[in-house]
N, CA and C atoms as a LAMMPS dump frame, in Angstrom:
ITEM: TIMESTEP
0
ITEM: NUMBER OF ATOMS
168
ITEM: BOX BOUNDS ff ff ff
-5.0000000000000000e+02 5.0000000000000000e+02
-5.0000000000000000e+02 5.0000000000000000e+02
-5.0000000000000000e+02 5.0000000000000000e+02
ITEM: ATOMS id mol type element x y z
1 1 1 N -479.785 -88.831 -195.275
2 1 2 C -480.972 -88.529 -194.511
3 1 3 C -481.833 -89.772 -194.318
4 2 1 N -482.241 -90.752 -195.647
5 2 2 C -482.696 -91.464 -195.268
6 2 3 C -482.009 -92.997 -194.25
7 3 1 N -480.825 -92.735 -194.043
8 3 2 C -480.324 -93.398 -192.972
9 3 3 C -480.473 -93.069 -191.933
10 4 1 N -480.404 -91.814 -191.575
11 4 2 C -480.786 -91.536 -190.024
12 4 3 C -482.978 -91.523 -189.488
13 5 1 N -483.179 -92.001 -190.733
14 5 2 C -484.668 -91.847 -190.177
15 5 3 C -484.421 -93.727 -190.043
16 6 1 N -483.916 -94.595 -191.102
17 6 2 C -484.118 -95.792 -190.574
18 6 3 C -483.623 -95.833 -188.989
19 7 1 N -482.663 -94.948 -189.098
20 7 2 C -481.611 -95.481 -187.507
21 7 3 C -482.689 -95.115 -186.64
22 8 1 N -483.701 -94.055 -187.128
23 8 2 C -484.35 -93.294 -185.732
24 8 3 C -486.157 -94.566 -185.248
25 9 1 N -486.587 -95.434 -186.898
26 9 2 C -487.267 -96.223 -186.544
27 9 3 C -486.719 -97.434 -186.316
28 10 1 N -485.503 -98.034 -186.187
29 10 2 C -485.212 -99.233 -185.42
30 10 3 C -485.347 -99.542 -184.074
31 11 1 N -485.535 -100.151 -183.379
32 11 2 C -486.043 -100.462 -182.383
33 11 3 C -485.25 -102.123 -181.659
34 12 1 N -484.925 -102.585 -182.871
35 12 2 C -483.691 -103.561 -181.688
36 12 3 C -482.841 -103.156 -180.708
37 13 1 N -482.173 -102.046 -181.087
38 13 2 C -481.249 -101.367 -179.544
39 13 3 C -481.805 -101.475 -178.822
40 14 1 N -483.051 -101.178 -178.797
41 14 2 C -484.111 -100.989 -177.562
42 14 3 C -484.333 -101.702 -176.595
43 15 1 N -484.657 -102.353 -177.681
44 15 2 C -484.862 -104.26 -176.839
45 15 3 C -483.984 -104.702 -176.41
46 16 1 N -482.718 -104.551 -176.682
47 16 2 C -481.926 -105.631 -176.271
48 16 3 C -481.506 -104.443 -174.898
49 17 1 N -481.771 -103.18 -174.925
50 17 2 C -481.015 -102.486 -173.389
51 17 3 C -482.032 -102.66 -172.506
52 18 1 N -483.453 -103.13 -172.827
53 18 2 C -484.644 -103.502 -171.847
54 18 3 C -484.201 -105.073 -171.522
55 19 1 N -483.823 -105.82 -171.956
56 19 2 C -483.279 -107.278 -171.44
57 19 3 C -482.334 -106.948 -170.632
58 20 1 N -481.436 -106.077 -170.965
59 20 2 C -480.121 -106.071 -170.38
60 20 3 C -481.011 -105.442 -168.733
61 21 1 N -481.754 -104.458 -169.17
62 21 2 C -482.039 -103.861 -167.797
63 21 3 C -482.707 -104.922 -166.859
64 22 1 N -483.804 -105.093 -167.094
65 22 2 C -484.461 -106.267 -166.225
66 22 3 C -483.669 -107.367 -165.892
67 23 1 N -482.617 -108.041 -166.598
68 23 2 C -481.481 -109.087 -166.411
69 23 3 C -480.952 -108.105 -165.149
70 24 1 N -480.164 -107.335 -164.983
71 24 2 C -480.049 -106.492 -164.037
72 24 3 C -481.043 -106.253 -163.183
73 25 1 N -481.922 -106.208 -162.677
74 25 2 C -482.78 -105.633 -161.918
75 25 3 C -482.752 -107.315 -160.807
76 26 1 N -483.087 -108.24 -161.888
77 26 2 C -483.16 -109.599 -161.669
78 26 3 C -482.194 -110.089 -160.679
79 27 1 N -480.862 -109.962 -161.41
80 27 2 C -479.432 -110.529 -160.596
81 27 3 C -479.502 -109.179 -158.953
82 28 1 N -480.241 -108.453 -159.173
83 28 2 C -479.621 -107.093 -157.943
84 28 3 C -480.413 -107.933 -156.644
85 29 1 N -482.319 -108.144 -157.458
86 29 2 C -483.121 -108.895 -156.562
87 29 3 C -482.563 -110.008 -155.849
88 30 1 N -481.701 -110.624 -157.01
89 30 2 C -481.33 -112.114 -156.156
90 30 3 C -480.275 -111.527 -155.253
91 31 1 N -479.106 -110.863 -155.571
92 31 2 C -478.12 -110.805 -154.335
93 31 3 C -478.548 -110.776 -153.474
94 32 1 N -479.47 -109.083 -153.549
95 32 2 C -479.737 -109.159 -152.173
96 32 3 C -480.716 -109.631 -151.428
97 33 1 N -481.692 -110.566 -152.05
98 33 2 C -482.348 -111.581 -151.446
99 33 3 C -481.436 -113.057 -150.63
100 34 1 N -480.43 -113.03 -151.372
101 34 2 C -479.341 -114.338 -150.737
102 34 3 C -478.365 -113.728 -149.661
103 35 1 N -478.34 -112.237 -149.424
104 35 2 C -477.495 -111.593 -148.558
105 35 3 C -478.493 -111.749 -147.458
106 36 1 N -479.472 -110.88 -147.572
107 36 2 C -480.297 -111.414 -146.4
108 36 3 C -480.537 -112.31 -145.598
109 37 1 N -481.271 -113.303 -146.827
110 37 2 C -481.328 -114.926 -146.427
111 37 3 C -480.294 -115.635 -145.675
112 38 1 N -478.645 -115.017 -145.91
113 38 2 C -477.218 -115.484 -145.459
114 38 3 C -477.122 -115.078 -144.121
115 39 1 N -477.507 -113.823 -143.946
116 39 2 C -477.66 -113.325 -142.679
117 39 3 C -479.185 -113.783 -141.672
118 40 1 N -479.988 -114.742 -141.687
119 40 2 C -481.068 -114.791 -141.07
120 40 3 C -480.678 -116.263 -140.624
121 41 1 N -479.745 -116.691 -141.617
122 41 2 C -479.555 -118.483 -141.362
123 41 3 C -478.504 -118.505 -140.469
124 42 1 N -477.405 -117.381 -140.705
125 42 2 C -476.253 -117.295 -139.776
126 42 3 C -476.622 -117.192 -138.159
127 43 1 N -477.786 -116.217 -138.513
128 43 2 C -478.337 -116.092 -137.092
129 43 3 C -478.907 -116.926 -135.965
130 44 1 N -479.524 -118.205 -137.32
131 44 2 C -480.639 -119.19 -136.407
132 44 3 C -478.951 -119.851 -135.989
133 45 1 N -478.322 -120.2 -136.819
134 45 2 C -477.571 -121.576 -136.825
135 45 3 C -476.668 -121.011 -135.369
136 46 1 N -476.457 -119.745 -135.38
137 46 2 C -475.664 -119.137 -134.241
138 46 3 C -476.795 -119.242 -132.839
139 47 1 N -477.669 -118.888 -133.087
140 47 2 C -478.35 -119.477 -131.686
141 47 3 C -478.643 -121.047 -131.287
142 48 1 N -478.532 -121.508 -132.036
143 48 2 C -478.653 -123.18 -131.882
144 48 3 C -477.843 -123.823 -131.523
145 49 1 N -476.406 -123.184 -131.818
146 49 2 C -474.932 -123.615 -131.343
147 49 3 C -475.281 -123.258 -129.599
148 50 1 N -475.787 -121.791 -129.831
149 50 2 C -475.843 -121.131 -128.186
150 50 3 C -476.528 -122.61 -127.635
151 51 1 N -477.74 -122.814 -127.538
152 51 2 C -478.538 -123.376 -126.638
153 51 3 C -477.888 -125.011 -126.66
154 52 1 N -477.744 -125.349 -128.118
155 52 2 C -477.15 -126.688 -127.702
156 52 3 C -476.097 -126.601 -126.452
157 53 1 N -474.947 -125.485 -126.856
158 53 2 C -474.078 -125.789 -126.059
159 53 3 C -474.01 -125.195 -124.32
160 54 1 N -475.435 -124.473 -124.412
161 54 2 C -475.96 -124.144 -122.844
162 54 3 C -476.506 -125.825 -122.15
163 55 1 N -477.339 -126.348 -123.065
164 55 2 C -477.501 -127.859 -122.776
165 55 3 C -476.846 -128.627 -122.397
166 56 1 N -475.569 -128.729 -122.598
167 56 2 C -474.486 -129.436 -122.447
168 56 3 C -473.851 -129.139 -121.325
């Protein structure tokens, strides 16, 4: 009994699945902040090809 009350006041599991979560939350923000970003640059660089090569 008195093992399952230590198990029930420990609190490292805790912590370490709140790192794990926010580490996650973190890496999700960045993908899809660099997916975006991948797609907005594709776009300029694709119209710039256009007009240069309307220039020409």
């Amino acid at each position: 009994m008195q093992k399952l009350k230590r198990l029930a006041r420990c609190t490292r599991g805790a912590t370490a699945i709140e790192y794990g979560l926010i580490a996650g939350m973190i890496a999700l923000a960045a993908i899809i902040s660099m997916q975006l970003l991948g797609i907005n640059l594709a776009d300029t660089f694709w119209t710039l090809a256009n007009v240069i090569g309307g220039a020409l």
